[in-house]
C-alpha positions in Angstrom: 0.0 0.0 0.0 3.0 2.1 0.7 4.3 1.8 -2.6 1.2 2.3 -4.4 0.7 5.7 -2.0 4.3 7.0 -2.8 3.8 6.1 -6.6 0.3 8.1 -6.9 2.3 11.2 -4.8 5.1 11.4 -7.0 2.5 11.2 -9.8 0.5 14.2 -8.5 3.7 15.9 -7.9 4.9 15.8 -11.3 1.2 17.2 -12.6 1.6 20.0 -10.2 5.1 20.9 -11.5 3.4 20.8 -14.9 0.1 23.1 -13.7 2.9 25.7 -12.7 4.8 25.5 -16.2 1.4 25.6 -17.9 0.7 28.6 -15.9 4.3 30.1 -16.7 4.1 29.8 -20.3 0.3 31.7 -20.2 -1.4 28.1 -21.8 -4.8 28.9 -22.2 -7.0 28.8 -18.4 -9.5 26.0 -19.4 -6.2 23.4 -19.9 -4.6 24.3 -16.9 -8.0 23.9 -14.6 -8.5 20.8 -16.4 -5.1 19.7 -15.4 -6.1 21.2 -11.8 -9.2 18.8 -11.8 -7.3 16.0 -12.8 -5.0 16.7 -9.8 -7.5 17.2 -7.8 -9.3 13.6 -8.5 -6.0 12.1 -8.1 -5.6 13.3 -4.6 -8.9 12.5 -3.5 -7.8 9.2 -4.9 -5.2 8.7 -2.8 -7.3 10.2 0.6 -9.7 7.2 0.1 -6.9 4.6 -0.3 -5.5 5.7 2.8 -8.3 6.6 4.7 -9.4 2.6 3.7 -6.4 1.7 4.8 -6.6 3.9 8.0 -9.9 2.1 8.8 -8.8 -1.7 8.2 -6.1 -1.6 10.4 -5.6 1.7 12.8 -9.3 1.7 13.4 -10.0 -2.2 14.0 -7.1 -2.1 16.4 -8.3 1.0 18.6 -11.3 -0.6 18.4 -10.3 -4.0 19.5 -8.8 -2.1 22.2 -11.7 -0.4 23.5 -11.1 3.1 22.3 -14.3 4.6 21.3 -13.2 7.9 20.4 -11.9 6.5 17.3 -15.5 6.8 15.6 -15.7 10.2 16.6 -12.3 11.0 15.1 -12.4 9.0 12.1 -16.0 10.9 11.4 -14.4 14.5 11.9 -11.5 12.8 9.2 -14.2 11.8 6.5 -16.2 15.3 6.7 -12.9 17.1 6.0 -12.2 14.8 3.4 -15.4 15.3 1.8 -15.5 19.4 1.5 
């Protein structure tokens, strides 16, 4: 899963080196904020891997060890995730 994360990350980095050339070479607005949306799915990509992730193992465990307070945190995660 690690690998896979680092893989997407570098990915997005690379578009967002790429938004910022577009910008500096004045490409024409709708291509860079369709570059900006395709960034922007690709991160929200990656939040739901890890946030899966987060609640298969993280969770369980806090759970298994009778720590409550993990729902209440993981919800407060998913609403910021979904703004």
């Amino acid at each position: 899963m690690k690998a896979n994360l680092m893989t997407r990350l570098n990915r997005i980095e690379g578009q967002v080196r790429g938004v910022k050339g577009m910008i500096e070479k004045d490409t024409y607005c709708d291509d860079v904020l369709n570059q900006i949306a395709a960034i922007q799915s690709a991160l929200g990509s990656v939040g739901k891997l890890l946030l899966e992730g987060h609640m298969r193992s993280c969770v369980i465990e806090r759970i298994q060890e009778g720590e409550s307070a993990v729902i209440d945190e993981l919800l407060v995660t998913i609403n910021k995730l979904m703004k």
